[in-house]
Backbone atoms as SQL, in Angstrom:
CREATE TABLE atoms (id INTEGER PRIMARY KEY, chain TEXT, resi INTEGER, resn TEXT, atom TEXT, x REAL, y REAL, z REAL);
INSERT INTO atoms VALUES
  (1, 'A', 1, 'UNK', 'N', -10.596, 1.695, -18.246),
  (2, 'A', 1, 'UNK', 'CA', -10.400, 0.553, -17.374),
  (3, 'A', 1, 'UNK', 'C', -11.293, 0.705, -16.148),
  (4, 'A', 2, 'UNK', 'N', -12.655, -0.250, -16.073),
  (5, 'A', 2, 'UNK', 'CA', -12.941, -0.086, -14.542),
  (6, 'A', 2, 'UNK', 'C', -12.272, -1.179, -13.177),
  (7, 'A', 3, 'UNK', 'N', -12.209, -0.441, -12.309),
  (8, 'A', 3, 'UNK', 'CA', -11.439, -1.085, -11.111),
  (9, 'A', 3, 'UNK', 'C', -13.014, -2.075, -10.859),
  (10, 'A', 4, 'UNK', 'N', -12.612, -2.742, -10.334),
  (11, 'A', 4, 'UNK', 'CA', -13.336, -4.314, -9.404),
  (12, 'A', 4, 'UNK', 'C', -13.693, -3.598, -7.748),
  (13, 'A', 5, 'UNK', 'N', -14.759, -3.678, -7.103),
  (14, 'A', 5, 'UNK', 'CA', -14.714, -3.724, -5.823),
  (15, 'A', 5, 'UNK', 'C', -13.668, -3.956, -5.013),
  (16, 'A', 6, 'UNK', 'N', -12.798, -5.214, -5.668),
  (17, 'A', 6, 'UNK', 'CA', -11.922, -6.029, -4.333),
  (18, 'A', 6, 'UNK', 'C', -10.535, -4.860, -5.047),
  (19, 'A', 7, 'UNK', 'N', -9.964, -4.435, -6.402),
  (20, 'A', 7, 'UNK', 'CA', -9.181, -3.584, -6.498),
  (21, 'A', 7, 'UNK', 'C', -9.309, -2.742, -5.688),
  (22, 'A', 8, 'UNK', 'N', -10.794, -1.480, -5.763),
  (23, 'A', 8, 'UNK', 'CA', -10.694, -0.630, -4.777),
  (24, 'A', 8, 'UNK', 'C', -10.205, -0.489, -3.697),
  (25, 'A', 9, 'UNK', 'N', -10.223, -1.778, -2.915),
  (26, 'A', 9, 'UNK', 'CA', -10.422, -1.743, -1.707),
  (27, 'A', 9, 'UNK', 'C', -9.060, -1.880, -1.393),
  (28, 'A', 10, 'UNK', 'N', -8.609, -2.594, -2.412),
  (29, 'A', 10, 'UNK', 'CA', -7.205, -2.843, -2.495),
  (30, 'A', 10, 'UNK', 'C', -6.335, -1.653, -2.531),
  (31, 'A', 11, 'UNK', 'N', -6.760, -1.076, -3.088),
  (32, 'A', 11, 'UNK', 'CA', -5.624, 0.292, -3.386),
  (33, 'A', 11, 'UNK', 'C', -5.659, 1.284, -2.308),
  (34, 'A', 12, 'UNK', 'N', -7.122, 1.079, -1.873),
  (35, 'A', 12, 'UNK', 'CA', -7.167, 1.960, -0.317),
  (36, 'A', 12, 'UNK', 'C', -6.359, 1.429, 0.289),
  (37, 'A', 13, 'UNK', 'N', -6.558, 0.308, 0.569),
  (38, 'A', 13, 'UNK', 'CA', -5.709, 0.208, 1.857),
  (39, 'A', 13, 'UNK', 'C', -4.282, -0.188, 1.579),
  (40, 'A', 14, 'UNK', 'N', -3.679, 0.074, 0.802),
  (41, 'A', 14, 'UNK', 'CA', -2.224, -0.354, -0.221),
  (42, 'A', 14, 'UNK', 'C', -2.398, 1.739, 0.330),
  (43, 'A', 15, 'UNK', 'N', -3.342, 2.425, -0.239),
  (44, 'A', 15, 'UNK', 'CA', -2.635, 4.134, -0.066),
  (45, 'A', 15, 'UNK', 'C', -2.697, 4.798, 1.314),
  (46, 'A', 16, 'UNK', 'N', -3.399, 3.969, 2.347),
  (47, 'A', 16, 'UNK', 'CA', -3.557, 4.379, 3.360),
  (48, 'A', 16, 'UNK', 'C', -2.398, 3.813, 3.980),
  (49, 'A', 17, 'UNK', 'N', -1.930, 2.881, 4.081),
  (50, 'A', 17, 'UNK', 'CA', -0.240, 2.701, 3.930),
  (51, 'A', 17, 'UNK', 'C', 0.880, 3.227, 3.749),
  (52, 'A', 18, 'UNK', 'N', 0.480, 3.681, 2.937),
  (53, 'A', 18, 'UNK', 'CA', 1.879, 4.305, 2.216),
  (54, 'A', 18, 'UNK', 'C', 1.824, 5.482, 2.788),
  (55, 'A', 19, 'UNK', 'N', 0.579, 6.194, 2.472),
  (56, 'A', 19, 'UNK', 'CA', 0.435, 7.663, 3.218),
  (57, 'A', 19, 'UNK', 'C', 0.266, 7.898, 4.679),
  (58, 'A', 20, 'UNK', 'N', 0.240, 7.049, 5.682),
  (59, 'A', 20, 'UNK', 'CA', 0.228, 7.020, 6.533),
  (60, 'A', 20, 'UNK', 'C', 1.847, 7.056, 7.336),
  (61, 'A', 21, 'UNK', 'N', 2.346, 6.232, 6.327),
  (62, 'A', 21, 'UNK', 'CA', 4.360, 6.316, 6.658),
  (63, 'A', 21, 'UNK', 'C', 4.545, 7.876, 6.768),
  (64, 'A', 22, 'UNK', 'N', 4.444, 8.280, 5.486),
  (65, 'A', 22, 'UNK', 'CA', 4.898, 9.463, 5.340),
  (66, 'A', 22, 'UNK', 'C', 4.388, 10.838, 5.830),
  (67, 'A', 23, 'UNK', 'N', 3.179, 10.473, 5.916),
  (68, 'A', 23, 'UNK', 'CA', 2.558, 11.677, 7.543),
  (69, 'A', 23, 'UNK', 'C', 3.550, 11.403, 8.651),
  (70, 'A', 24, 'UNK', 'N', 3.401, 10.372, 8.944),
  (71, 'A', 24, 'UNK', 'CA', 4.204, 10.243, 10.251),
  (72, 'A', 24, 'UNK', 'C', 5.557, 10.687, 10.302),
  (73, 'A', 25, 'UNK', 'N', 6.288, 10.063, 9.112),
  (74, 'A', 25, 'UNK', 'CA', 7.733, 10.568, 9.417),
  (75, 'A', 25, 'UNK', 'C', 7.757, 12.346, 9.175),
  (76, 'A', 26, 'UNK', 'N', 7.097, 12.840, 8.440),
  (77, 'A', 26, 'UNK', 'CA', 7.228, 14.170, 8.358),
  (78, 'A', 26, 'UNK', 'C', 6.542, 14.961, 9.161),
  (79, 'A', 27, 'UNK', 'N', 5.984, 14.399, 10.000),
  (80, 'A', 27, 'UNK', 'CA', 5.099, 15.239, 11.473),
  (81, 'A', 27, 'UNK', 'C', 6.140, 14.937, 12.940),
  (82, 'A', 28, 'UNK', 'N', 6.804, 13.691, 12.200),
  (83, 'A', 28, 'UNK', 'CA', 8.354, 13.382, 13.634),
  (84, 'A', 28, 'UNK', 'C', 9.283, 14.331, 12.850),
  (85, 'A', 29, 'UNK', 'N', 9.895, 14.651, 11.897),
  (86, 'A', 29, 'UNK', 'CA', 11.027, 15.362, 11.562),
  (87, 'A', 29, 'UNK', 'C', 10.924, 16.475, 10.696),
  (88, 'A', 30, 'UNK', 'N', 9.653, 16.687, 10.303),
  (89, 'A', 30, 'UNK', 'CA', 9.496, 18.192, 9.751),
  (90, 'A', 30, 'UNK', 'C', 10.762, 17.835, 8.334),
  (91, 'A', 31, 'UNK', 'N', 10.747, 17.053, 7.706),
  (92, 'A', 31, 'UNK', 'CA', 11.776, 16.642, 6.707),
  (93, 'A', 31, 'UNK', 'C', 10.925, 16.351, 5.189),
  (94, 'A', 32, 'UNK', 'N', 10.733, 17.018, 4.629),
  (95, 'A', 32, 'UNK', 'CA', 10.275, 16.492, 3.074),
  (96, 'A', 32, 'UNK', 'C', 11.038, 15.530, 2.949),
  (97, 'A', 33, 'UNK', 'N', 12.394, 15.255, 2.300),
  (98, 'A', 33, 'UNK', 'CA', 13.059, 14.429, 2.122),
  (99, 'A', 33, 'UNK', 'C', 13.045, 12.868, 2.840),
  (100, 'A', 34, 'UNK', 'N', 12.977, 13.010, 4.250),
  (101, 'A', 34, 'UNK', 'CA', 12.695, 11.726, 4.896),
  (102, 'A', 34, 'UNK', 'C', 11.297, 11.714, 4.662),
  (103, 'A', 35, 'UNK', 'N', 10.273, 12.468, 4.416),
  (104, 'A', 35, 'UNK', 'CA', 9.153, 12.235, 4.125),
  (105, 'A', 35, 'UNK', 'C', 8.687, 11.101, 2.737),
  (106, 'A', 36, 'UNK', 'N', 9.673, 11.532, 1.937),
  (107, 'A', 36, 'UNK', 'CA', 9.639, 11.069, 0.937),
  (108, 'A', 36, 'UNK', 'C', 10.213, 9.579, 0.511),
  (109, 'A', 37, 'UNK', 'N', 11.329, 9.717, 1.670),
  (110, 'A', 37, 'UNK', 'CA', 11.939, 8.235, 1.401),
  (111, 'A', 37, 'UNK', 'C', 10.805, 7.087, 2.344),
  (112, 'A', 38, 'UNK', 'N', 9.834, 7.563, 3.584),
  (113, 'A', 38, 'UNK', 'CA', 9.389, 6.865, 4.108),
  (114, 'A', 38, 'UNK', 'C', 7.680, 6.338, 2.876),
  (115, 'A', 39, 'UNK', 'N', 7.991, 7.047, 1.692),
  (116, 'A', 39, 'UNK', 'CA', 7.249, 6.703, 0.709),
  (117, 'A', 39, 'UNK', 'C', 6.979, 5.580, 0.289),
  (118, 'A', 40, 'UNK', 'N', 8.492, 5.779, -0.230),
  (119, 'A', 40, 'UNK', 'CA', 9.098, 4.696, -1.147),
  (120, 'A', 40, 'UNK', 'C', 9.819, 3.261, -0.228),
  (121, 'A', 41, 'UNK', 'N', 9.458, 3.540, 0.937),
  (122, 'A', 41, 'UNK', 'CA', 10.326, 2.441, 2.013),
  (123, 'A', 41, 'UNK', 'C', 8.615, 1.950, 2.310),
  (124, 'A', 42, 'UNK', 'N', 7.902, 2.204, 2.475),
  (125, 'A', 42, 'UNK', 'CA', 6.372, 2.040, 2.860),
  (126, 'A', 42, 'UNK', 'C', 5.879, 0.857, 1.381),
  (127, 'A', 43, 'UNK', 'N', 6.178, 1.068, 0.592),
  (128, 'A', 43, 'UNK', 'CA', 5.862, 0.378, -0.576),
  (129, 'A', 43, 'UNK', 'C', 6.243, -0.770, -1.021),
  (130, 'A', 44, 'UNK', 'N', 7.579, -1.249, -0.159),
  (131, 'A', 44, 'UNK', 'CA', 8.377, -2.710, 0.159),
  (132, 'A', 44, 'UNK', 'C', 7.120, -3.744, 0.837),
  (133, 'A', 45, 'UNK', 'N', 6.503, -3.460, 1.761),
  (134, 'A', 45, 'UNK', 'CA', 5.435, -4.513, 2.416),
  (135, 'A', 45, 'UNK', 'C', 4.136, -4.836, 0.831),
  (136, 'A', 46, 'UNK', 'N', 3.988, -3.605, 0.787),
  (137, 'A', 46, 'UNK', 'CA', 2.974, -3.488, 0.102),
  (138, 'A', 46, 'UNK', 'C', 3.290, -4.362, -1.180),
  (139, 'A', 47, 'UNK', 'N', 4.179, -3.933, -1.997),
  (140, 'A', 47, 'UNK', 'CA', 4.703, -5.178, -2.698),
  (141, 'A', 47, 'UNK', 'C', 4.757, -6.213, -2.774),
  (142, 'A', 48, 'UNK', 'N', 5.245, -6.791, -1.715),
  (143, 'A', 48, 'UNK', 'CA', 5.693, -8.197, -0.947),
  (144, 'A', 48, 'UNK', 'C', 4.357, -8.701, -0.626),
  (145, 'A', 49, 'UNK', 'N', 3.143, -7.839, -0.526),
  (146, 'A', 49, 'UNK', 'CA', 1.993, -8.509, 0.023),
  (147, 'A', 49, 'UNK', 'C', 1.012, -8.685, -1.302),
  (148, 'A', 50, 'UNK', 'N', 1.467, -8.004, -2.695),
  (149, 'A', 50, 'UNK', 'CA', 0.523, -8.104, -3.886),
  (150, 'A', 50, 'UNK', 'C', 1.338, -9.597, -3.998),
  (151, 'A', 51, 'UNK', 'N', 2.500, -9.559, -4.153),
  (152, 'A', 51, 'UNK', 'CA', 3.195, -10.200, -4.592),
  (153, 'A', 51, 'UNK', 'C', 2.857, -12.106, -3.865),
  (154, 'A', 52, 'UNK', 'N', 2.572, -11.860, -3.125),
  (155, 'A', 52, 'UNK', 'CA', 2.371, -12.872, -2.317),
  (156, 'A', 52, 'UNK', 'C', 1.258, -13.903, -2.837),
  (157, 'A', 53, 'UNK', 'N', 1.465, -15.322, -3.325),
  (158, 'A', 53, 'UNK', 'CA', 0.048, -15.862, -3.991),
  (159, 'A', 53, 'UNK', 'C', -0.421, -16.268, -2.759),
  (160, 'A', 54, 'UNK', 'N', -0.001, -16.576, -1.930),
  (161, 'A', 54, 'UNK', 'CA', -0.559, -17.203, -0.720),
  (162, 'A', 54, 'UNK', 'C', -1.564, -16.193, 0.454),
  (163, 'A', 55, 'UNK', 'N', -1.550, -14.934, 0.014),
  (164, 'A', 55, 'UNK', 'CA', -2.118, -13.755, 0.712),
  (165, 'A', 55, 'UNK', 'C', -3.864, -13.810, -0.288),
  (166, 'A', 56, 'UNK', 'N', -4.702, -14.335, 0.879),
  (167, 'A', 56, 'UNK', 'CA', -5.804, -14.519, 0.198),
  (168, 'A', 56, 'UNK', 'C', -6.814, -13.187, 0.051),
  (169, 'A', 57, 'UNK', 'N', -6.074, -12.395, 0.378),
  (170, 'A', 57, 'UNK', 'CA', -7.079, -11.090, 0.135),
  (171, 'A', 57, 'UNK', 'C', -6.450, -10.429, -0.593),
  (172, 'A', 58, 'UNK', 'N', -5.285, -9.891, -0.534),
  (173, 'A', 58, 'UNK', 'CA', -4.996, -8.586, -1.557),
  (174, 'A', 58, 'UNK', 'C', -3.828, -9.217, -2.736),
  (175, 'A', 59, 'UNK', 'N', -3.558, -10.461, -2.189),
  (176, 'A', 59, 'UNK', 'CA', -2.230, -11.254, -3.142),
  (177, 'A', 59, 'UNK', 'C', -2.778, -11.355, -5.048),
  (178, 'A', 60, 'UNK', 'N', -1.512, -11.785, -5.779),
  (179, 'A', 60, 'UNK', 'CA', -1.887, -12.036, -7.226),
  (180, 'A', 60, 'UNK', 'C', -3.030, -13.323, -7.103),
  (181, 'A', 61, 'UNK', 'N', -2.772, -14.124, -6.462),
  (182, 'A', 61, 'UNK', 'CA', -3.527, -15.706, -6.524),
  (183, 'A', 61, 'UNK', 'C', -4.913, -15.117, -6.078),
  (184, 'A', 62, 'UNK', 'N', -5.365, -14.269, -5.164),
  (185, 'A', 62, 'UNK', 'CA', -6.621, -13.626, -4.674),
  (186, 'A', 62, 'UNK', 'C', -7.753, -14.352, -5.614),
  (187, 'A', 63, 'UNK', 'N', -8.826, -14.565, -4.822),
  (188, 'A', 63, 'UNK', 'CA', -10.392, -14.994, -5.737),
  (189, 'A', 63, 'UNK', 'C', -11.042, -13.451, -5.902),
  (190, 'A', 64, 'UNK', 'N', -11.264, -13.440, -7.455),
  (191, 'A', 64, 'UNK', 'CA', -11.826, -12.365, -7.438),
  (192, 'A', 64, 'UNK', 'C', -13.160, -11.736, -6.680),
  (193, 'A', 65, 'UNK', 'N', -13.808, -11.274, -6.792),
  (194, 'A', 65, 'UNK', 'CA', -14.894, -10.991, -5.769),
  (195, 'A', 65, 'UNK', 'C', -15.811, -10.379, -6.807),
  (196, 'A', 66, 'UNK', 'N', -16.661, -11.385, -5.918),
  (197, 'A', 66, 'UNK', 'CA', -18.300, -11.628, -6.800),
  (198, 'A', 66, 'UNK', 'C', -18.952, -10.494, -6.708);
C-alpha cells in the first residue's frame, strides 16, 4: 500500500498529537498508566476530525491532493 502525500501528512500530524498528550502527561506525573490513558483520550479529537466531511484538510470528504 503506498500512502498519498496528503495521508502522510496526515498521520504526522494525527501522531504528533497523540504523542505529544502523552509526553506531557507523563513528564507532569511520572505515571505510565496516565501516560497511556492520555493516549487513548488524545485520539477522540483526532477521530472526530477524520471523521468530519466538512474538515477540508484532514476530513473523509478531503480533495485528494494532486
Amino acid at each position: 500500500m503506498k500512502l498519498s502525500d496528503a495521508n502522510k501528512k496526515m498521520i504526522a500530524s494525527y501522531g504528533r498529537s497523540v504523542l505529544g498528550a502523552a509526553v506531557a502527561t507523563y513528564a507532569a506525573t511520572n505515571d505510565w498508566s496516565m501516560a497511556l490513558n492520555a493516549l487513548w483520550a488524545a485520539l477522540i479529537p483526532v477521530a472526530m476530525r477524520f471523521l468530519n466531511p466538512g474538515d477540508n484538510a484532514f476530513g473523509k470528504a478531503a480533495a485528494p491532493a494532486e
